[in-house]
C-alpha positions in Angstrom: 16.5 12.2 6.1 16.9 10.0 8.7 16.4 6.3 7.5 13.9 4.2 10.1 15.8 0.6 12.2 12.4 -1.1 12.7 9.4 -1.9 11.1 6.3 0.2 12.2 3.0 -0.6 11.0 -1.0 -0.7 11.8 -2.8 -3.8 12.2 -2.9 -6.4 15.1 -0.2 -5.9 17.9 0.9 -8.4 20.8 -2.9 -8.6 21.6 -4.4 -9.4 19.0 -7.1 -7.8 16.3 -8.8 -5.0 17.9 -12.6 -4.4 17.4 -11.8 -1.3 15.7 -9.1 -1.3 13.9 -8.6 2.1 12.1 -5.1 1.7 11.7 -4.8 -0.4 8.3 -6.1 1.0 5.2 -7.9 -2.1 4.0 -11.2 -2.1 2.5 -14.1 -1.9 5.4 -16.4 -3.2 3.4 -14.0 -6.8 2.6 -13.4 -9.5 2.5 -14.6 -9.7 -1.0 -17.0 -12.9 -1.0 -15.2 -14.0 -4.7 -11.5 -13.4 -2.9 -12.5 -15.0 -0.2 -14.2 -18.1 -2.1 -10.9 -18.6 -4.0 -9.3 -18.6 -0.9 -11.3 -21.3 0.7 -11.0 -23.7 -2.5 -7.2 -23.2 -3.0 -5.0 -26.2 -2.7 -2.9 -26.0 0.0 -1.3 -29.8 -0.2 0.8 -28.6 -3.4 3.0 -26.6 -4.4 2.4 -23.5 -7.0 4.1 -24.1 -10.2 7.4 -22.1 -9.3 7.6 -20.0 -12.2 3.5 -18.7 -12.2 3.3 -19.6 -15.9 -0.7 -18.8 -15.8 -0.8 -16.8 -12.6 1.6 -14.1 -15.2 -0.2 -14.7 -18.4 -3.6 -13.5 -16.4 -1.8 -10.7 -14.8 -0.9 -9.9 -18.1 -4.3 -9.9 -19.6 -5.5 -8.1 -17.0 -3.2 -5.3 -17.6 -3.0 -5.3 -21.1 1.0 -6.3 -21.1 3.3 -9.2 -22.3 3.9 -11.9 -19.4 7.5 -11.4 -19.1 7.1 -7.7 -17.4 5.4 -9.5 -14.8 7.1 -9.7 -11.4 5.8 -11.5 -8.8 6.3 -10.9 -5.2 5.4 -12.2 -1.8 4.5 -8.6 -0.9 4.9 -5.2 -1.9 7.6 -5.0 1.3 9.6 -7.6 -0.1 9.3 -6.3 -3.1 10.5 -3.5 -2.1 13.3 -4.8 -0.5 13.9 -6.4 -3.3 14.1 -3.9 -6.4 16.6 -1.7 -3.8 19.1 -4.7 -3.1 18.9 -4.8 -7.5 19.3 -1.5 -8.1 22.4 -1.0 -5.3 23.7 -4.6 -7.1 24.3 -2.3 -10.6 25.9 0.7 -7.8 23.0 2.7 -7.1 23.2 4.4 -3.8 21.4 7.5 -3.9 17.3 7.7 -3.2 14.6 10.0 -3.4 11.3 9.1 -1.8 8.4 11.9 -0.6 8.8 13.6 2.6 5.9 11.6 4.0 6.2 7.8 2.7 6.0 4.2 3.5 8.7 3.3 6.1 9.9 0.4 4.1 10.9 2.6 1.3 13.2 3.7 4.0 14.2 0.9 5.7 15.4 -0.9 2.5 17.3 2.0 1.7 19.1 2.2 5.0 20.4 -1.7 5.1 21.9 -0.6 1.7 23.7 2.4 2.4 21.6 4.9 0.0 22.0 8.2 0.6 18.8 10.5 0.3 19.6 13.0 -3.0 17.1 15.1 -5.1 14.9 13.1 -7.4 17.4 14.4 -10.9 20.3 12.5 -9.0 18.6 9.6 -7.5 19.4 5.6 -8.7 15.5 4.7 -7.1 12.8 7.3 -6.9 9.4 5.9 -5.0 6.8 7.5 -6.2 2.7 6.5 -4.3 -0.3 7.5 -6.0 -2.9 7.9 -3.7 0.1 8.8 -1.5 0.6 7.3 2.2 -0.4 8.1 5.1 -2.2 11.6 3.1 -3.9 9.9 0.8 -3.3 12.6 -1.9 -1.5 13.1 -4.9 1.4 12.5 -5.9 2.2 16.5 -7.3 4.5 16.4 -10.1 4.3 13.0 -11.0 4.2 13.3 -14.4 7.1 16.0 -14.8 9.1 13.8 -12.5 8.3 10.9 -15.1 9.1 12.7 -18.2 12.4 13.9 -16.3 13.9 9.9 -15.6 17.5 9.6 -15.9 18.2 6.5 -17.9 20.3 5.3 -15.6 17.3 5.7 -12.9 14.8 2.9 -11.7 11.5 4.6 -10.8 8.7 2.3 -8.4 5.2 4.0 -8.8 3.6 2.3 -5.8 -0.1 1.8 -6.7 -1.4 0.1 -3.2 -4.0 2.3 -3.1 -5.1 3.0 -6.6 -8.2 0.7 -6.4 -9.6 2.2 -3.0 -9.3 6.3 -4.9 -12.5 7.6 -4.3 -12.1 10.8 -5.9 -10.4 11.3 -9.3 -7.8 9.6 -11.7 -4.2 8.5 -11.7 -3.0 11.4 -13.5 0.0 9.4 -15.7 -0.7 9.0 -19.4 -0.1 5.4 -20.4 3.2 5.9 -22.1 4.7 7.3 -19.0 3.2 4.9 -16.8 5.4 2.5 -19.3 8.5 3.8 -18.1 8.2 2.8 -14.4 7.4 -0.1 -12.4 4.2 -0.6 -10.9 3.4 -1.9 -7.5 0.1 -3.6 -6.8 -1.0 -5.4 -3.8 -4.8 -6.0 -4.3 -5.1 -7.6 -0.9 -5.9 -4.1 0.7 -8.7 -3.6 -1.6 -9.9 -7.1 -1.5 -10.5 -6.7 2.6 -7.7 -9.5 2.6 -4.9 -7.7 4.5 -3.7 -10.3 5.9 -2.9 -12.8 2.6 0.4 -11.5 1.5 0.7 -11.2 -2.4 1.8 -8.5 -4.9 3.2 -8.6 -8.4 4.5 -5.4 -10.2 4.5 -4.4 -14.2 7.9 -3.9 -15.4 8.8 -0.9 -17.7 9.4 -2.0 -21.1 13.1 -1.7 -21.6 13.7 -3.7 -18.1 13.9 -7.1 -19.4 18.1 -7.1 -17.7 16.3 -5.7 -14.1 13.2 -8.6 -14.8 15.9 -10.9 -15.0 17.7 -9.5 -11.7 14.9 -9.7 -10.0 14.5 -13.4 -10.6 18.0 -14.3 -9.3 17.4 -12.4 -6.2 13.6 -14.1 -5.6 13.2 -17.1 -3.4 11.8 -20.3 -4.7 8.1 -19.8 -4.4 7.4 -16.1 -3.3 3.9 -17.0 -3.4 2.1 -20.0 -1.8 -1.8 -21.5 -3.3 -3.5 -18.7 -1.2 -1.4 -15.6 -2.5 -2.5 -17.1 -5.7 -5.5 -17.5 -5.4 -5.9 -13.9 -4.1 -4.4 -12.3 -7.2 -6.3 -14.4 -9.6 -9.6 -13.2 -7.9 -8.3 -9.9 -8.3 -8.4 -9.9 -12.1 -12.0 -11.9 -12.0 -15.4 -9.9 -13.1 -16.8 -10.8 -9.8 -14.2 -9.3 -7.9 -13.9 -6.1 -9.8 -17.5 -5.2 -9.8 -17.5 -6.1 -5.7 -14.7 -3.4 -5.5 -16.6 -0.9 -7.3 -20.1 -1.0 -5.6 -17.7 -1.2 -2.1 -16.5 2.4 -3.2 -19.8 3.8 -3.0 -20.3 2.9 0.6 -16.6 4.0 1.2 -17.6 7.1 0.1 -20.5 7.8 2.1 -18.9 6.4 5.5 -15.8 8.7 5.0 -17.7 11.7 4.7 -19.5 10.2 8.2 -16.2 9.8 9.8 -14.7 12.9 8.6 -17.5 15.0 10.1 -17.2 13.4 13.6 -13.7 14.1 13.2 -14.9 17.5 13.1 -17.1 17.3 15.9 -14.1 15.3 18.1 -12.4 19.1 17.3 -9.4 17.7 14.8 -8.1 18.2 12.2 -8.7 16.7 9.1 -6.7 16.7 5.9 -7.9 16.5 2.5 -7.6 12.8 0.8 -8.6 11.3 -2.1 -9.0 7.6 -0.7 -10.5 5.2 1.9 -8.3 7.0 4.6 -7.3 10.2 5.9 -5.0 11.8 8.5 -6.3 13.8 11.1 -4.7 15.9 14.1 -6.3 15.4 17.2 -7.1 18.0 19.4 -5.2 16.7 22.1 -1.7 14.1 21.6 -2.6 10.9 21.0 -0.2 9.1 22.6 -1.0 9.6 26.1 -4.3 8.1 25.5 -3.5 5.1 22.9 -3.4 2.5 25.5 -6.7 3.5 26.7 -8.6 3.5 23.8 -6.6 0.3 22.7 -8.2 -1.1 25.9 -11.5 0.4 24.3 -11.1 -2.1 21.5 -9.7 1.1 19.0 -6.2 1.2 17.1 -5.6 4.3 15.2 -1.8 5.0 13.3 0.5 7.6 14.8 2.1 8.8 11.7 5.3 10.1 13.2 7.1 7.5 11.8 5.6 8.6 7.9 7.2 11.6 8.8 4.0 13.8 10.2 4.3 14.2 13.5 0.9 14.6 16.0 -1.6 13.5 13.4 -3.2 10.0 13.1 -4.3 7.9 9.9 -7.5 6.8 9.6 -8.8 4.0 7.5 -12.5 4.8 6.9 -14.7 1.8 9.1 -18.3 1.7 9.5 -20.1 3.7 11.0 -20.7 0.8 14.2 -17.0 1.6 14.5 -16.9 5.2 13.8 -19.4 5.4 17.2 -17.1 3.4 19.2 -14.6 5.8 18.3 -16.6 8.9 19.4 -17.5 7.6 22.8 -14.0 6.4 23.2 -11.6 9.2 22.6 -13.3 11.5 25.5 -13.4 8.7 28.0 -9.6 7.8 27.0 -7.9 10.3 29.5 -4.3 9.5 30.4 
């Protein structure tokens, strides 16, 4: 595997937001009014207490775990960063990740000097359940979970867990106590752009917990990122997500057909976004439907070359998108 130099990812470029923005897999239905409420009434003229004292004990709660395997984290990328520069601190340099991943899994490993190695031999597995950019399942997982070295630290990135439209994580509890999990809530929140995440140690990590704090900056988070995960946990927020899945659900069945009737591809996915292969390269005509107001993800760099991902929009944006793509000759 060859490990990526530079950071690719959806969302705004040099110009800006566009219209119809299909290439971030946030919620289309967002901003969550409570989120967003919180947001508005956070106090920015402060600082947040520096260790989260609270912000951890709701986490906590809301996960049903002691605060000290609470790790927070400006983002899941820095967290990611993070855990790798750890776990190549204790020696670690070999990592498995899936062949089609986050880039930042890769990137962290390449500044470090991992090598890629099967998933027996590997100091940091990533694991993502629904996976990125397919949106499926991660197969395996919980053979791969039983089958942890001791000496291996295993992230089970969970970005995506609260936008699955279909199904169940399919890790038992006790597993799921053996690795770290990832959340960043601000995708399913609508919130893309407020950077917080926080993951749920194992149990036996207290020594990598503490590892992780001396490698932290001073304030990872500022009022708004917590703000945003303390929404999360709220009643409010979590019945907004809920109903929001419903209409998920009925738009990507809407966007998946006119897929169809475009002539590409689609691939199976069990969550608010799928990948598709076009009947024709996308490249060549990204600038013109970027003109058009419409930003899909070339998913070359996930390692799936000549598809696109699609975050599931409305269907407003789903009709841009079908009169676009057949005036967007090169």
């Amino acid at each position: 595997m060859t490990f990526l130099d530079e950071a690719l990812h959806g969302g705004p470029d040099a110009r800006g937001a566009a219209p119809h923005d299909f290439s971030t897999n946030a919620n289309g239905c967002g901003p969550c009014p409570a989120a967003l409420a919180a947001l508005q009434q956070a106090d920015a003229s402060r600082y947040p207490d520096s260790r989260y004292t609270a912000l951890c004990e709701t986490l906590a709660r809301f996960h049903g775990v002691d605060a000290e395997r609470i790790v927070i984290a400006a983002s899941a990328s820095e967290f990611i960063a993070r855990i790798t520069a750890a776990v190549a601190q204790q020696g670690g340099r070999g990592v498995w990740m899936p062949p089609h991943s986050y880039g930042d899994y890769q990137r962290a490993a390449g500044a470090w000097g991992f090598e890629y190695v099967p998933p027996n031999e590997a100091d940091l597995i990533w694991c993502c359940d629904p996976s990125s950019p397919l949106g499926q399942v991660h197969e395996g997982l919980q053979l791969q979970v039983d089958a942890l070295a001791a000496r291996s630290t295993c992230v089970l990135d969970l970005a995506y867990e609260p936008l699955r439209l279909d199904g169940r994580l399919q890790l038992n509890l006790a597993p799921r106590d053996r690795v770290w999990q990832l959340w960043t809530p601000n995708k399913a929140l609508g919130l893309a752009g407020v950077r917080a995440a926080y993951a749920v140690a194992p149990r036996a990590a207290g020594e990598m917990v503490l590892r992780l704090g001396r490698l932290a900056p001073s304030w990872p988070l500022g009022a708004h990122g917590v703000a945003l995960l303390e929404a999360w946990t709220g009643a409010a927020a979590q019945d907004w997500l809920r109903h929001s899945l419903h209409t998920l659900r009925a738009w990507k069945r809407q966007q998946e057909l006119l897929c169809a009737e475009l002539g590409w591809i689609c691939l199976p996915s069990l969550a608010n976004y799928f990948c598709a292969r076009p009947d024709v390269p996308y490249a060549p005509r990204a600038a013109a439907l970027r003109d058009a107001g419409i930003r899909l993800r070339d998913t070359a760099s996930f390692g799936l070359p000549h598809h696109v991902r699609l975050g599931v929009l409305s269907p407003a944006s789903q009709a841009a998108l079908q009169r676009a793509w057949p005036a967007a000759r090169p």
